[in-house]
PDB file of N, CA, C, O and CB in Angstrom:
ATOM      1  N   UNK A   1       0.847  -1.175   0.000  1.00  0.00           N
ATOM      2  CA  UNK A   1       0.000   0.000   0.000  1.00  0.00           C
ATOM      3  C   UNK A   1       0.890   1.234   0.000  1.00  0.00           C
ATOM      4  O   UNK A   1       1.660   1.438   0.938  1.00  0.00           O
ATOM      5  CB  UNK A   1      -0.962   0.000   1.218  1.00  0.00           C
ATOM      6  N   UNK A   2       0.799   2.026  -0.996  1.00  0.00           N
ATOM      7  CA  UNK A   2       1.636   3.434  -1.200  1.00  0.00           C
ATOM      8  C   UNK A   2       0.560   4.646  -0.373  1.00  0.00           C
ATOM      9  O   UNK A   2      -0.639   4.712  -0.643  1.00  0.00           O
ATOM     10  CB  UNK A   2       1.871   3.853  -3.237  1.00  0.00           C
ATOM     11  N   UNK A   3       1.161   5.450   0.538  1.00  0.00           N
ATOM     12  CA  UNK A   3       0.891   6.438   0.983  1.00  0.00           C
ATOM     13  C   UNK A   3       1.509   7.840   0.890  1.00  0.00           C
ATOM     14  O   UNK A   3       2.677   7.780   0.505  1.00  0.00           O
ATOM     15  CB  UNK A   3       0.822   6.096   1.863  1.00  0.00           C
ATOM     16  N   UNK A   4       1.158   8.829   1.081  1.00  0.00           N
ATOM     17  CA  UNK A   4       1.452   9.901   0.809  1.00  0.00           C
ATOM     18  C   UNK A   4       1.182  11.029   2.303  1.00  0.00           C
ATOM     19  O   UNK A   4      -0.010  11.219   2.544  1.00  0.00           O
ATOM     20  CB  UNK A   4       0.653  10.114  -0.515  1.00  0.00           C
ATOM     21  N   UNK A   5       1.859  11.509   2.945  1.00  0.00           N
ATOM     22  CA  UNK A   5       1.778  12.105   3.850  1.00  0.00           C
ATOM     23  C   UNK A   5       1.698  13.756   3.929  1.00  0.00           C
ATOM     24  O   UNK A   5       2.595  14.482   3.503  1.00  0.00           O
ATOM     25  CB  UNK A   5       2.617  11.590   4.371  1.00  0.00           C
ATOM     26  N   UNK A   6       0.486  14.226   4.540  1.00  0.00           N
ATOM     27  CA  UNK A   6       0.537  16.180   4.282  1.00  0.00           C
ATOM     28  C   UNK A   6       0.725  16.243   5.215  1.00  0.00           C
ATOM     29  O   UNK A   6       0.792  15.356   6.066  1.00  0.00           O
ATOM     30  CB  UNK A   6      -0.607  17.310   3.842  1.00  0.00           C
ATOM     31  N   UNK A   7       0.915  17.776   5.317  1.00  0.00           N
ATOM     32  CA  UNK A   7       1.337  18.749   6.334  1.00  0.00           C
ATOM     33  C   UNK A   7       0.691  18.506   7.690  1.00  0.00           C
ATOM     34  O   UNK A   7       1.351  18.679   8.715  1.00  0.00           O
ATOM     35  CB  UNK A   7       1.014  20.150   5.872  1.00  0.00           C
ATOM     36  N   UNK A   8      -0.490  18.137   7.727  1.00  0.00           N
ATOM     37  CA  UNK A   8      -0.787  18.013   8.783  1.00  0.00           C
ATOM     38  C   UNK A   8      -0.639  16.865   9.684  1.00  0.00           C
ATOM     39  O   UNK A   8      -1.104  16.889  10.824  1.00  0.00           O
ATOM     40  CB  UNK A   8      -1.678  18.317   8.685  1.00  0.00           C
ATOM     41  N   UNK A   9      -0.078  15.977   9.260  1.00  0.00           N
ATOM     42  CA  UNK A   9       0.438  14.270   9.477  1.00  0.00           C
ATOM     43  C   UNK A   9      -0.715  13.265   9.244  1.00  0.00           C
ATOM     44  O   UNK A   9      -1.004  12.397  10.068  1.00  0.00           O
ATOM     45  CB  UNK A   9       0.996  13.919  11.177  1.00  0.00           C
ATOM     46  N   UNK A  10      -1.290  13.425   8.188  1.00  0.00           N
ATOM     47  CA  UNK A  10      -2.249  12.302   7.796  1.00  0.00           C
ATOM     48  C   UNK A  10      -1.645  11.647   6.713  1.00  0.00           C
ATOM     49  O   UNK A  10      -0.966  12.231   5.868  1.00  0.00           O
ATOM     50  CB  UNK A  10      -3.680  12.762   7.398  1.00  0.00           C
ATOM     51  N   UNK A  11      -1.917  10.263   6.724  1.00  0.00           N
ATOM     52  CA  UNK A  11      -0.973   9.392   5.495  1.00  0.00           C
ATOM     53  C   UNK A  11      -2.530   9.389   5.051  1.00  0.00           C
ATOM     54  O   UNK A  11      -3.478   9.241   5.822  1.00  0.00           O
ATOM     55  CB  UNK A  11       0.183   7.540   5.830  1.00  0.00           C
ATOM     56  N   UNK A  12      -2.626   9.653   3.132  1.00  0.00           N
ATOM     57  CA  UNK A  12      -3.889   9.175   2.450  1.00  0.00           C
ATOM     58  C   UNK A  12      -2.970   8.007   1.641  1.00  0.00           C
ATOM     59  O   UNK A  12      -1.742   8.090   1.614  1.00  0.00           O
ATOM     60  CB  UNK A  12      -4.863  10.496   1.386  1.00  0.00           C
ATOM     61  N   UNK A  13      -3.602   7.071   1.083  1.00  0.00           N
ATOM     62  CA  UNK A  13      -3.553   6.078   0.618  1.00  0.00           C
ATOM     63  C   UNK A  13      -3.947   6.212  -0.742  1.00  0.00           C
ATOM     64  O   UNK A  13      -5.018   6.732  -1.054  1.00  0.00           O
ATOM     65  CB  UNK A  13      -4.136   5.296   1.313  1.00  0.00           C
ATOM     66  N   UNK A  14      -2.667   5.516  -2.030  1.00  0.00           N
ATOM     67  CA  UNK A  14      -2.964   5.989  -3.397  1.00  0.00           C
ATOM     68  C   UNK A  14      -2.343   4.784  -4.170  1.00  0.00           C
ATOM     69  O   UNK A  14      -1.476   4.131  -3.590  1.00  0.00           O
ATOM     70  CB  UNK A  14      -2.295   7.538  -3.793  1.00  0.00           C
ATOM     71  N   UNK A  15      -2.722   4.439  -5.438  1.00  0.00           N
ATOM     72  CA  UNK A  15      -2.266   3.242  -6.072  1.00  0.00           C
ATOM     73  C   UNK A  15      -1.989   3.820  -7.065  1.00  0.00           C
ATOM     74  O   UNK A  15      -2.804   4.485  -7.707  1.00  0.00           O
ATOM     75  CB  UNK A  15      -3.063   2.086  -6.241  1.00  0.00           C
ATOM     76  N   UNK A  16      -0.390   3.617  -7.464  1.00  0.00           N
ATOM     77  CA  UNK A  16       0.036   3.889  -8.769  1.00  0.00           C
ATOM     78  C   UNK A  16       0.953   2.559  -9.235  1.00  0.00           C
ATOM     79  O   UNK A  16       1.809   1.970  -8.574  1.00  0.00           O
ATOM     80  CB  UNK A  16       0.867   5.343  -8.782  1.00  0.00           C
ATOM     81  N   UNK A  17       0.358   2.218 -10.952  1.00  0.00           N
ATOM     82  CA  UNK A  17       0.252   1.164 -11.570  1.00  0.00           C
ATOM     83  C   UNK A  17       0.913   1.663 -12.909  1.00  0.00           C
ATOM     84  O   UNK A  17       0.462   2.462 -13.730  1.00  0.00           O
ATOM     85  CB  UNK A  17      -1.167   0.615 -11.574  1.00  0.00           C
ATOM     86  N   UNK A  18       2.154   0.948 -12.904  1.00  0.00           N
ATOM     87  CA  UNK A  18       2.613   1.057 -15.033  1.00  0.00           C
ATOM     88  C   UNK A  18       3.306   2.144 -14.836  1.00  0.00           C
ATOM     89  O   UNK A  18       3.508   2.876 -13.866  1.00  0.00           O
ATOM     90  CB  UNK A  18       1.137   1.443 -16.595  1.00  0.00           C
ATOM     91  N   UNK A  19       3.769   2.112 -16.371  1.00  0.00           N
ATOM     92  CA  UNK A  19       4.679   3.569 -16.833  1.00  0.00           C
ATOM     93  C   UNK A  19       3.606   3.784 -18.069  1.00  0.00           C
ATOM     94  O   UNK A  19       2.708   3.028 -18.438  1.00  0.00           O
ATOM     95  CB  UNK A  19       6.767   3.335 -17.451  1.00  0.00           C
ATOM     96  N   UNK A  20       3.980   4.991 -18.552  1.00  0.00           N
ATOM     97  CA  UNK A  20       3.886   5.525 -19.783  1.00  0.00           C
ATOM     98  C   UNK A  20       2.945   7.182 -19.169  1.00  0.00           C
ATOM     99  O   UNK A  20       3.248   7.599 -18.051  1.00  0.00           O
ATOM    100  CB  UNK A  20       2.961   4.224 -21.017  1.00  0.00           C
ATOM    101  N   UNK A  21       2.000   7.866 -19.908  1.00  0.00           N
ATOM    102  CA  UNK A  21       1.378   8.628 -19.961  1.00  0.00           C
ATOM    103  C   UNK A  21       0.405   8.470 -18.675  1.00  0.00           C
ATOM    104  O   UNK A  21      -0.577   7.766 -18.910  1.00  0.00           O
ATOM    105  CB  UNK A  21       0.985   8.650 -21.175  1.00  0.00           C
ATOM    106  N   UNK A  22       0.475   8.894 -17.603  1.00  0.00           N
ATOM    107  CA  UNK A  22      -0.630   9.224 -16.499  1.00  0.00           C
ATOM    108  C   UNK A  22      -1.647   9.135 -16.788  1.00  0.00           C
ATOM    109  O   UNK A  22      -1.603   9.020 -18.013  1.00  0.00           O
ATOM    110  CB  UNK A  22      -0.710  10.301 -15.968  1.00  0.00           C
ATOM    111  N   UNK A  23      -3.322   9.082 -16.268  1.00  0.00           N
ATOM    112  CA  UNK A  23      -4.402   8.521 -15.924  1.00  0.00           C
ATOM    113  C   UNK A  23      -4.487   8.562 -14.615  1.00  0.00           C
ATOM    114  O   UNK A  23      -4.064   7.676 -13.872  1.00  0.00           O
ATOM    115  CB  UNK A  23      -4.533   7.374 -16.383  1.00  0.00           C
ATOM    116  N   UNK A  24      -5.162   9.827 -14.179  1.00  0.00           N
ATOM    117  CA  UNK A  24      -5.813  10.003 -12.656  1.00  0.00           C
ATOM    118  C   UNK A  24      -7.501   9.719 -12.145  1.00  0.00           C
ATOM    119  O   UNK A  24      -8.563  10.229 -12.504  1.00  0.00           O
ATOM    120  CB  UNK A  24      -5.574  11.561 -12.347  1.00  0.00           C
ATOM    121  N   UNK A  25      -7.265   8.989 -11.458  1.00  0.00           N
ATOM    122  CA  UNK A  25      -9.153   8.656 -11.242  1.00  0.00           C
ATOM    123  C   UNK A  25      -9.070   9.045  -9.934  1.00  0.00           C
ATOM    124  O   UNK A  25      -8.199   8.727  -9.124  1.00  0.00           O
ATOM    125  CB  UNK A  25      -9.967   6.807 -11.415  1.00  0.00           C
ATOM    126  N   UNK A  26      -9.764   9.558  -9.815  1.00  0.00           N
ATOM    127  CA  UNK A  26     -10.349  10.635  -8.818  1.00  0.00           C
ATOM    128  C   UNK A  26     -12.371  10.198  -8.474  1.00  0.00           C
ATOM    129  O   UNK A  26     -13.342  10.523  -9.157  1.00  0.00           O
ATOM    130  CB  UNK A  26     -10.057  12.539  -9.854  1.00  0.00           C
ATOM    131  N   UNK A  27     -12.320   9.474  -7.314  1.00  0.00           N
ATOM    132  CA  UNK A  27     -13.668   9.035  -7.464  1.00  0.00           C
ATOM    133  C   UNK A  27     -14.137  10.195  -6.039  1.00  0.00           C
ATOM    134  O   UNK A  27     -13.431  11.016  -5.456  1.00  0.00           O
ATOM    135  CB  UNK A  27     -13.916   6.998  -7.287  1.00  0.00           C
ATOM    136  N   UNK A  28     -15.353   9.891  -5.864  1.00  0.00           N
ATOM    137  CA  UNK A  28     -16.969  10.546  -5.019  1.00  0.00           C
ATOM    138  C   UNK A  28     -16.814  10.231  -4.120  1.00  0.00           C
ATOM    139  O   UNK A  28     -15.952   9.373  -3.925  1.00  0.00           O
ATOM    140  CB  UNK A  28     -18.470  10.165  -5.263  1.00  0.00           C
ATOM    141  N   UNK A  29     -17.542  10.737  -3.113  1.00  0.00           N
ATOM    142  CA  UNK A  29     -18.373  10.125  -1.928  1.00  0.00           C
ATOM    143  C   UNK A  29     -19.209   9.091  -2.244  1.00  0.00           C
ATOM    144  O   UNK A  29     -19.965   9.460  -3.142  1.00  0.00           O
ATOM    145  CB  UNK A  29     -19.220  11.067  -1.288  1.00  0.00           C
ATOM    146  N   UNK A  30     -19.439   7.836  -1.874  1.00  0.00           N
ATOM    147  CA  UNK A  30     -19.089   7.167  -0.604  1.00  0.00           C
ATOM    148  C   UNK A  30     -17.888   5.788  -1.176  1.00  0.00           C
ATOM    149  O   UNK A  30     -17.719   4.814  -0.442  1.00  0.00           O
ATOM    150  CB  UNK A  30     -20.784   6.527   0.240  1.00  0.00           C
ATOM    151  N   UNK A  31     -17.296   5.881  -2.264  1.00  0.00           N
ATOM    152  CA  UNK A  31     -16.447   5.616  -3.020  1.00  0.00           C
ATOM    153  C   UNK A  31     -15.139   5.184  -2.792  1.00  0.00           C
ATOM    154  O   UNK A  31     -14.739   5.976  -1.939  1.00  0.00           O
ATOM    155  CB  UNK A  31     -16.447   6.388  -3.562  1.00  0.00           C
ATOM    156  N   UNK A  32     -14.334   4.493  -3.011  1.00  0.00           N
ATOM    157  CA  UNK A  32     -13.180   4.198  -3.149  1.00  0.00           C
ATOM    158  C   UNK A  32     -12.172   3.726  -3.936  1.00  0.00           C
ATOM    159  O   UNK A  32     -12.595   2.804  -4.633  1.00  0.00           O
ATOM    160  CB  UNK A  32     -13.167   3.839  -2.657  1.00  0.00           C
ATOM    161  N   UNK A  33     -10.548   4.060  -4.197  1.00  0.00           N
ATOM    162  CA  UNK A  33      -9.645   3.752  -5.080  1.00  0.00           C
ATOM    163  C   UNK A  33     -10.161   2.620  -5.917  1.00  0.00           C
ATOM    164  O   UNK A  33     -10.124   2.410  -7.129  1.00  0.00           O
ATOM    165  CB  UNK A  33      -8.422   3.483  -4.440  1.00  0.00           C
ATOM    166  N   UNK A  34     -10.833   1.711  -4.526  1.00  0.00           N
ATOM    167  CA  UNK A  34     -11.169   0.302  -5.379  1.00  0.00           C
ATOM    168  C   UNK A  34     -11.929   0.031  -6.346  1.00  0.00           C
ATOM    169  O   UNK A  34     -11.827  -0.944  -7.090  1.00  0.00           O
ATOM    170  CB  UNK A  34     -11.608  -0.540  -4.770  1.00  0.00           C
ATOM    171  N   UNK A  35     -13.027   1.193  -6.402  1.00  0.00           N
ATOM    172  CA  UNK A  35     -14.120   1.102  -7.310  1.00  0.00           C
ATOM    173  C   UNK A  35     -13.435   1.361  -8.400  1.00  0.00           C
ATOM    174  O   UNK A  35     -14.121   0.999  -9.355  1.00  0.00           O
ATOM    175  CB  UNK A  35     -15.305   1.968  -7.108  1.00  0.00           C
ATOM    176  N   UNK A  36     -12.115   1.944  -8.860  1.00  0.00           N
ATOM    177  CA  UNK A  36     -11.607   2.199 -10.273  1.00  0.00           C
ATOM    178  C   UNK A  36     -11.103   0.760 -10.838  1.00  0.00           C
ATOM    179  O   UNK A  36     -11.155   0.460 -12.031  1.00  0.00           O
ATOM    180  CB  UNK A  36     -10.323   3.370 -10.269  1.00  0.00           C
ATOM    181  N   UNK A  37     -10.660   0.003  -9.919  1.00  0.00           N
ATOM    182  CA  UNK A  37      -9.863  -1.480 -11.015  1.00  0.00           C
ATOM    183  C   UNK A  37     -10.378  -1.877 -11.655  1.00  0.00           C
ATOM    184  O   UNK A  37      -9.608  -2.322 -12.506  1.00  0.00           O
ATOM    185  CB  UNK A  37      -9.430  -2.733 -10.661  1.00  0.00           C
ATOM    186  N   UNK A  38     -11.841  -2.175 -12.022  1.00  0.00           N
ATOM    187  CA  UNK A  38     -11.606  -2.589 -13.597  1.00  0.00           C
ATOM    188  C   UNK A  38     -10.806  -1.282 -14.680  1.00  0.00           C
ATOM    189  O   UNK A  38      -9.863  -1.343 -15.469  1.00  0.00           O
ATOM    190  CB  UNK A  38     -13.367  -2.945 -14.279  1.00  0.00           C
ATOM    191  N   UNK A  39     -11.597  -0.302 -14.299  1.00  0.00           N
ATOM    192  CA  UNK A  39     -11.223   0.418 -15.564  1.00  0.00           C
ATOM    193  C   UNK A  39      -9.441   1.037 -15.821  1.00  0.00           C
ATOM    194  O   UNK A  39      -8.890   1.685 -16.710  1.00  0.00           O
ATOM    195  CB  UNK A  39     -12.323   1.749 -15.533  1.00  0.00           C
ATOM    196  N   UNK A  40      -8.981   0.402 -14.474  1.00  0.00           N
ATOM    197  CA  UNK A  40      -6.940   0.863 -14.277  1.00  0.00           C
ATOM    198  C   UNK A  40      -6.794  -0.324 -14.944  1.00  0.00           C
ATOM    199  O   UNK A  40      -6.021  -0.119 -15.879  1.00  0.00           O
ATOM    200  CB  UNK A  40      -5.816   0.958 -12.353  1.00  0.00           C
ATOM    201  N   UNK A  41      -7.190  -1.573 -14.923  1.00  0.00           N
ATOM    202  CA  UNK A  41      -6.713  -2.810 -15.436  1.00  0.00           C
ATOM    203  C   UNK A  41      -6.521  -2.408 -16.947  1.00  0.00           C
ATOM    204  O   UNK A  41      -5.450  -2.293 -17.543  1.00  0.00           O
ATOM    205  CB  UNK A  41      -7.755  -4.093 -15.160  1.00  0.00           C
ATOM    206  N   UNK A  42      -7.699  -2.234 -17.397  1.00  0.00           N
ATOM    207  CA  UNK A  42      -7.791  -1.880 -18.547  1.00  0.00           C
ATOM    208  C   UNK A  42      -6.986  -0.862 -19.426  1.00  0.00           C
ATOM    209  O   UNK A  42      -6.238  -1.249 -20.324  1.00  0.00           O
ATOM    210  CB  UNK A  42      -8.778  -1.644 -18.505  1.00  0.00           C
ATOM    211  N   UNK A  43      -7.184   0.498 -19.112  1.00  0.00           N
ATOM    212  CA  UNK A  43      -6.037   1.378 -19.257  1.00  0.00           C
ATOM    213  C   UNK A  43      -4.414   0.730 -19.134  1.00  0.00           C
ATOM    214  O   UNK A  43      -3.499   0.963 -19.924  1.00  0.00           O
ATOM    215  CB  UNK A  43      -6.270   2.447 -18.140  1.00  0.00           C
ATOM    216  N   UNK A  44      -4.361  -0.005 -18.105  1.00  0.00           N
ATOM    217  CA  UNK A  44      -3.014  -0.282 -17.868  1.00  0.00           C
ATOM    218  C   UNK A  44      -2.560  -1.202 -18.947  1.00  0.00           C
ATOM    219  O   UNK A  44      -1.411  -1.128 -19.382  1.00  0.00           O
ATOM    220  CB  UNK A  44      -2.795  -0.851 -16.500  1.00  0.00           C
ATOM    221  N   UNK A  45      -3.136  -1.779 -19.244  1.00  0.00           N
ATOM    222  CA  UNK A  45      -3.000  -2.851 -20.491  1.00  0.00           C
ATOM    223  C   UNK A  45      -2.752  -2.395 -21.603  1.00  0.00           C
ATOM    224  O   UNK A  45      -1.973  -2.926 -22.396  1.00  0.00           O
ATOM    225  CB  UNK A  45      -4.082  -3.613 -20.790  1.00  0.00           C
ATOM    226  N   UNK A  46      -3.336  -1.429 -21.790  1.00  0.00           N
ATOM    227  CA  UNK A  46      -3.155  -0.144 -23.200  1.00  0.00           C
ATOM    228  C   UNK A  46      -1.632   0.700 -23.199  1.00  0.00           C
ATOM    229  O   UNK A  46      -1.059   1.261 -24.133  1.00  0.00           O
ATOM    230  CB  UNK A  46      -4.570   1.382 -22.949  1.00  0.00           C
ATOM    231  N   UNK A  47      -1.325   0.580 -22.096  1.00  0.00           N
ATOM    232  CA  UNK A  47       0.303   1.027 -21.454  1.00  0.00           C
ATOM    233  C   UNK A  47       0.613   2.581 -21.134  1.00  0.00           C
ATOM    234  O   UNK A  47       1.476   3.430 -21.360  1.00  0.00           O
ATOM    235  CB  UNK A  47       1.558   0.629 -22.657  1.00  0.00           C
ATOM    236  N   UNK A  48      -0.761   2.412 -20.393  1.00  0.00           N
ATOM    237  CA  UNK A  48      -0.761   4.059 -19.392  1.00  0.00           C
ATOM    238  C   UNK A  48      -0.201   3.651 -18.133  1.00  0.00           C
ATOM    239  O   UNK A  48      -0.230   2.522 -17.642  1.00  0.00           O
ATOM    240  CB  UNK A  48      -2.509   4.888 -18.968  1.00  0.00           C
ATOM    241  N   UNK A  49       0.301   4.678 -17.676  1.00  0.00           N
ATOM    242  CA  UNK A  49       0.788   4.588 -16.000  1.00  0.00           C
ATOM    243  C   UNK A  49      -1.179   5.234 -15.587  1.00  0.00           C
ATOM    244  O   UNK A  49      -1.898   6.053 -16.161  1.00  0.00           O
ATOM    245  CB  UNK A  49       2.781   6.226 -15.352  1.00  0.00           C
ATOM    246  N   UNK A  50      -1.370   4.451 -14.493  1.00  0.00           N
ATOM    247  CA  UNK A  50      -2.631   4.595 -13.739  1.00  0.00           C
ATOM    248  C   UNK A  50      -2.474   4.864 -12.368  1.00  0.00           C
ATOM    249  O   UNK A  50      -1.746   4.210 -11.620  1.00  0.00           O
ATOM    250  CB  UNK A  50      -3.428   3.455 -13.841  1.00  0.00           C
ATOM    251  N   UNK A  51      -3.473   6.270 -11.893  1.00  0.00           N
ATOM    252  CA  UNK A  51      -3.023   6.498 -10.483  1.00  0.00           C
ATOM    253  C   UNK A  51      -4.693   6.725 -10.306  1.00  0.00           C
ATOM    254  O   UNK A  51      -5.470   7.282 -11.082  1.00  0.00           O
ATOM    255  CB  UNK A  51      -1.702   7.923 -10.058  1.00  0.00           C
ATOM    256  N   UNK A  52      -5.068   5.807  -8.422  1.00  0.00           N
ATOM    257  CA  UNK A  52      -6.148   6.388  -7.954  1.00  0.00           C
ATOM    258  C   UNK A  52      -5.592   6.860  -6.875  1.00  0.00           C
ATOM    259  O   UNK A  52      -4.381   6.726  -6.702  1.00  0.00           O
ATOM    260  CB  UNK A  52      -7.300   5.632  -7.786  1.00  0.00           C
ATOM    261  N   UNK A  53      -6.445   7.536  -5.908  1.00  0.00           N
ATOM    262  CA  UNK A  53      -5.866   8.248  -4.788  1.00  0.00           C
ATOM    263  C   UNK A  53      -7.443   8.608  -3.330  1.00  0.00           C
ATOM    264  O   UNK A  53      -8.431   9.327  -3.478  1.00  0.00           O
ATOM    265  CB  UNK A  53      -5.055   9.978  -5.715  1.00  0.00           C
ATOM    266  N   UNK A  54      -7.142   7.984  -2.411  1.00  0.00           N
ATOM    267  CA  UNK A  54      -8.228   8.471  -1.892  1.00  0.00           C
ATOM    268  C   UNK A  54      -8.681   9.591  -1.299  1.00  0.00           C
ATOM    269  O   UNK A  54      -8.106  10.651  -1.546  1.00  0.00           O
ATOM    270  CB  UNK A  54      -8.429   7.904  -1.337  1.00  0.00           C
ATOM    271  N   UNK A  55      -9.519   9.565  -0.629  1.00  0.00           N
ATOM    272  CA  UNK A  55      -9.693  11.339  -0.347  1.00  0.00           C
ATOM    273  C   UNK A  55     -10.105  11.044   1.421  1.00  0.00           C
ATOM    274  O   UNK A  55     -10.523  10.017   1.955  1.00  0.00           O
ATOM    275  CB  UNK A  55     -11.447  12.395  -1.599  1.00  0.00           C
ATOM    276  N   UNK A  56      -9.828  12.218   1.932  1.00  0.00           N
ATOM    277  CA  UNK A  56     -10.166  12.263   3.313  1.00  0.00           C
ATOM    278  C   UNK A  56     -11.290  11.982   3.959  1.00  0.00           C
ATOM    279  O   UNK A  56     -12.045  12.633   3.236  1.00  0.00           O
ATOM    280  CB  UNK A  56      -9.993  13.217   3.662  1.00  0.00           C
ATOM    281  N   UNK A  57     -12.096  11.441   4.891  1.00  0.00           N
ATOM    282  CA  UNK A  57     -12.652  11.260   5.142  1.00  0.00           C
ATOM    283  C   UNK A  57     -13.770  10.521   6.210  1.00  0.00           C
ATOM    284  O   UNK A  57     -13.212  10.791   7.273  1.00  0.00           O
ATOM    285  CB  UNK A  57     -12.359  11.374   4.585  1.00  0.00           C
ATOM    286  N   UNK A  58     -14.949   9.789   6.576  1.00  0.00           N
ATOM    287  CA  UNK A  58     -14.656   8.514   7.494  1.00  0.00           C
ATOM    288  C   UNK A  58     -14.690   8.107   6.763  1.00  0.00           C
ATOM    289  O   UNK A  58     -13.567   7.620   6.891  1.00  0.00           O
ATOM    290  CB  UNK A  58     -15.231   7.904   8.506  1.00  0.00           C
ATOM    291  N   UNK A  59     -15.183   7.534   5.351  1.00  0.00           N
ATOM    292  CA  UNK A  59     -14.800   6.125   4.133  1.00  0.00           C
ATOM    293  C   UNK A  59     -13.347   5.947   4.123  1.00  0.00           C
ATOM    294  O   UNK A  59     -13.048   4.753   4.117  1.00  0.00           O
ATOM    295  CB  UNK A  59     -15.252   6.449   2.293  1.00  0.00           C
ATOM    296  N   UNK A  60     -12.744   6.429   4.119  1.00  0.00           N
ATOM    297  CA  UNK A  60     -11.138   6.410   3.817  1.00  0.00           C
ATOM    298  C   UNK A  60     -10.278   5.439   3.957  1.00  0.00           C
ATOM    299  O   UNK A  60     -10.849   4.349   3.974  1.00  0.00           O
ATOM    300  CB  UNK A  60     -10.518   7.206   4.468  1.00  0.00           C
ATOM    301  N   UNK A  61      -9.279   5.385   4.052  1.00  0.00           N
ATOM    302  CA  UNK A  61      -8.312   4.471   4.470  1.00  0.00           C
ATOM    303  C   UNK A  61      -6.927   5.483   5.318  1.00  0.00           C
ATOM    304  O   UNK A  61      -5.849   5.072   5.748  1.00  0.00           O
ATOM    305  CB  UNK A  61      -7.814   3.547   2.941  1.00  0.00           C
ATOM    306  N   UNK A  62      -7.449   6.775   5.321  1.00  0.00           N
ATOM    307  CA  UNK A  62      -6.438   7.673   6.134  1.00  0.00           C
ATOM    308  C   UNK A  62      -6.149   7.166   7.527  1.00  0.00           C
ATOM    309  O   UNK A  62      -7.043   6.599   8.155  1.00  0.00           O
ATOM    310  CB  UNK A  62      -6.987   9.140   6.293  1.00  0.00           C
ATOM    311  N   UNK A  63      -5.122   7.316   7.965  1.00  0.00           N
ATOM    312  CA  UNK A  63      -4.162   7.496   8.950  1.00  0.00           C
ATOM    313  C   UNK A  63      -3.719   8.716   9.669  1.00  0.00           C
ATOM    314  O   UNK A  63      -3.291   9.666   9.013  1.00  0.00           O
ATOM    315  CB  UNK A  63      -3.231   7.085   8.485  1.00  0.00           C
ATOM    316  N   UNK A  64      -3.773   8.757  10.689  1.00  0.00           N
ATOM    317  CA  UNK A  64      -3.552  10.085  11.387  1.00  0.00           C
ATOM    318  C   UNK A  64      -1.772   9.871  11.982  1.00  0.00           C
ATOM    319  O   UNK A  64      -1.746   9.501  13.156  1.00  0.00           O
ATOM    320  CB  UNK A  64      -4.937  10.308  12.867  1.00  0.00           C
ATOM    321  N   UNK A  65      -1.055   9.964  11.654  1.00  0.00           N
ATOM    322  CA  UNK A  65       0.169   9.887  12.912  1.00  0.00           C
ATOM    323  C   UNK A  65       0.558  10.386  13.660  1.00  0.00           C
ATOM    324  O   UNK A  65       0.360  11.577  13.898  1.00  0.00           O
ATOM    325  CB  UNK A  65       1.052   9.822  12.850  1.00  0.00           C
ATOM    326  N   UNK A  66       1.302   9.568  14.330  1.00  0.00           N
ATOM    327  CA  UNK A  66       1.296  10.128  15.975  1.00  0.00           C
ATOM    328  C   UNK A  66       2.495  11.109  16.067  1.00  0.00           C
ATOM    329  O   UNK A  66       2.750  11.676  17.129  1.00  0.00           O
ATOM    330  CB  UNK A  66       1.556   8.765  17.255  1.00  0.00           C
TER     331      UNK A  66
END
């Protein structure tokens, strides 16, 4: 699991898949990174680099550190 840490010390949680040309999925409320894999599988196969990323929240998968 790849995380990413801000300023304020929360790790959000983000999946980046492949090389080539980027592809950002950016999903909703009540939603998650996960709801994108079919369509990263797919893209990725075509030979895009694929990134989802989650967003803050209680759905989340954030981390607060200590």
């Amino acid at each position: 699991m790849s995380t990413i840490a801000t300023k304020d010390d929360v790790e959000i949680f983000y999946k980046d898949w492949g090389k080539g040309q980027p592809i950002v999925f950016s999903h909703g409320w009540p939603l998650s990174p996960d709801d994108w894999d079919t369509q990263m599988v797919f893209f990725l196969q075509q030979g895009y680099r694929v990134i989802a990323h989650d967003r803050r929240g209680p759905v989340s998968r954030q981390v607060i550190l200590p």
